[in-house]
C-alpha positions as CSV (number, residue, x, y, z in Angstrom):
1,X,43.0,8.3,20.3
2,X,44.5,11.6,19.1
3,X,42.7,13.4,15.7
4,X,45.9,12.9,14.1
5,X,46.2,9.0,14.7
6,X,42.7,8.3,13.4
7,X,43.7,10.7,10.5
8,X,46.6,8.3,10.1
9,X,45.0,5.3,10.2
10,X,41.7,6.2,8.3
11,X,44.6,7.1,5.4
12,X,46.1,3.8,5.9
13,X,43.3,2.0,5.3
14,X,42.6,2.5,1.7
15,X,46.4,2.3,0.6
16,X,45.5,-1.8,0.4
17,X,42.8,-1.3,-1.8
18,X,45.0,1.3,-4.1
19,X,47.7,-1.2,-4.2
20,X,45.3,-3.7,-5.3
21,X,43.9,-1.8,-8.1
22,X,47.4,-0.8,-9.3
23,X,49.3,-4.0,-9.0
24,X,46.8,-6.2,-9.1
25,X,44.3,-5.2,-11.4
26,X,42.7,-8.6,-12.0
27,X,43.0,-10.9,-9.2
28,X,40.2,-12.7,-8.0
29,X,41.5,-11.1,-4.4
30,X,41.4,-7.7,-6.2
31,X,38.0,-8.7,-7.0
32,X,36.5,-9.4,-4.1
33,X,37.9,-6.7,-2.0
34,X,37.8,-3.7,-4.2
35,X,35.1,-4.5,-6.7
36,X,32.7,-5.9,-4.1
37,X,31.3,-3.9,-1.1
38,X,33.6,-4.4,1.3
39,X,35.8,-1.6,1.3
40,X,32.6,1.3,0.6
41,X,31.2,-0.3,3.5
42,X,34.3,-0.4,5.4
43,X,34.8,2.9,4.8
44,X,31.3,4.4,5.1
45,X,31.3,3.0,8.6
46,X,33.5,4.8,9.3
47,X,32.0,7.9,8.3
48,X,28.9,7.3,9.4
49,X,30.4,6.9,12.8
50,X,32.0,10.6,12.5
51,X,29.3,12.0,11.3
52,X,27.0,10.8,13.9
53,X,29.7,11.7,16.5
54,X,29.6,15.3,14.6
55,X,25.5,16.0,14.4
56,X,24.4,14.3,18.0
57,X,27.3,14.2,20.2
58,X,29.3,17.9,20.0
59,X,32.0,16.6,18.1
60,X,31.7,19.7,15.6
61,X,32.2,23.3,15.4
62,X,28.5,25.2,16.7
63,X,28.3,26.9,13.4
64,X,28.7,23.8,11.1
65,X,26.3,23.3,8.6
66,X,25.8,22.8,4.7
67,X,26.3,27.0,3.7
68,X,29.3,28.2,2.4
69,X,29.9,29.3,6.2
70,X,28.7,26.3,7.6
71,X,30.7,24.1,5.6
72,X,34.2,26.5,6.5
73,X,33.4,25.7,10.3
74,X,32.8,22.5,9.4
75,X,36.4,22.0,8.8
76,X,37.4,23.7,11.6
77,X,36.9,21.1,14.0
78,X,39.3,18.1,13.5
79,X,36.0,15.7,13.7
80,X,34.8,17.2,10.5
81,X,38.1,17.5,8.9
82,X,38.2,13.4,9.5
83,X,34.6,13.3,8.2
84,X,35.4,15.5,4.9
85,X,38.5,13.3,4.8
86,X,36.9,10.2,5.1
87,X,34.1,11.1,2.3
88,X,37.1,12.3,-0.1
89,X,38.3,8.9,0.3
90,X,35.6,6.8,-0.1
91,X,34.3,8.5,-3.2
92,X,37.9,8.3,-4.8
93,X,38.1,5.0,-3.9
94,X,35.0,4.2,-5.6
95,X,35.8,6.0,-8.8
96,X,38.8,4.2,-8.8
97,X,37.5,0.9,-8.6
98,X,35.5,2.1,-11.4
99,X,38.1,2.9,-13.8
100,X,39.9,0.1,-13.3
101,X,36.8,-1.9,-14.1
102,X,35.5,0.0,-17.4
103,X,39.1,-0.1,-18.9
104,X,39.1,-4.1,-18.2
105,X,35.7,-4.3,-19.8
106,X,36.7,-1.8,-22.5
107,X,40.2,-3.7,-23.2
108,X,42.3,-0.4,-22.3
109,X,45.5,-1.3,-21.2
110,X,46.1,-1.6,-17.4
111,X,49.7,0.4,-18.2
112,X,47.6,3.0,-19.5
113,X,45.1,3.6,-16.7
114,X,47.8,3.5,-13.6
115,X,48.4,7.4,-14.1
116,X,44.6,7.9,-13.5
117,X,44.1,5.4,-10.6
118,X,47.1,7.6,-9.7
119,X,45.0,10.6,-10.7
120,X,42.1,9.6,-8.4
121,X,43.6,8.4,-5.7
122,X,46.2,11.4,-5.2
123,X,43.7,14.3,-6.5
124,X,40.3,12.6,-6.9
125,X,38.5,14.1,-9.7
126,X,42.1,14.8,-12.3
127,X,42.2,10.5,-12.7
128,X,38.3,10.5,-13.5
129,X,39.2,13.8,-16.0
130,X,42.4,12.3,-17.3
131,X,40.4,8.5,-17.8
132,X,37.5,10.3,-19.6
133,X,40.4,12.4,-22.3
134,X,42.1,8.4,-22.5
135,X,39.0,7.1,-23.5
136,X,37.2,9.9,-25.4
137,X,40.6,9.9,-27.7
138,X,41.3,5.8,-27.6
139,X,37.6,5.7,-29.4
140,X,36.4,3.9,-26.5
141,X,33.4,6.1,-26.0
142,X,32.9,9.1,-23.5
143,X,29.4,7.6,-21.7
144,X,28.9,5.9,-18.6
145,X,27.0,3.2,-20.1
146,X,28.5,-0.2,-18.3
147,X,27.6,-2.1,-21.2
């Protein structure tokens, strides 16, 4: 398989999960897909697969490694563009899952949390900012508390 077609299809696999949380917000399939385990696991496998393939079996650049430096070569090698990928997506995903859920328990419109799933899913961190300014200025609070 080329780096570009795993690239491809490691994109394509959180799209269902994204369309979920935006269309379906609160379906019972939404629910067990996105709000359950299966899709960090899913995805963490995956991950966990490059970045074994990356530390024990050459599939990195020789200088790779957690310096400023280290992490530039990192990406330099299309294994550990795929494992950066793969990490950017799994996190965003999770954040996601989590906005959607703290606005349901919070009562904050689904209308007004699409632009941050939007946020998180297209730029990561700008839907968890934009969610936070949505909720500090709705008077739903600003802590993570999940109570």
């Amino acid at each position: 398989m080329s780096w570009e077609l795993g690239f491809t299809l490691i994109n394509a696999l959180v799209v269902p999960a994204w369309a979920l949380l935006l269309v379906l917000p609160r379906s019972p399939i939404t629910k067990a897909l996105v709000h359950s385990m299966f899709w960090p696991v899913l995805m963490g496998s995956i991950y966990a697969t490059l970045l074994i393939a990356s530390m024990f079996f050459g599939q990195a650049h020789p200088d790779a490694g957690f310096s400023f430096g280290g992490v530039q070569a990192l990406f330099d090698h299309p294994n550990g563009v795929l494992v950066g990928w793969t990490h950017f997506l799994v996190f965003d995903l999770f954040v996601g899952a989590w906005i959607a859920r703290d606005a349901q328990r919070r009562e904050i419109s689904h209308i007004v949390t699409v632009p941050c799933l939007l946020g998180a899913f297209l730029f990561g961190p700008v839907g968890l900012l934009l969610y936070a300014v949505i909720r500090l200025f709705s008077g739903k609070g600003f802590g993570l508390s999940e109570s």
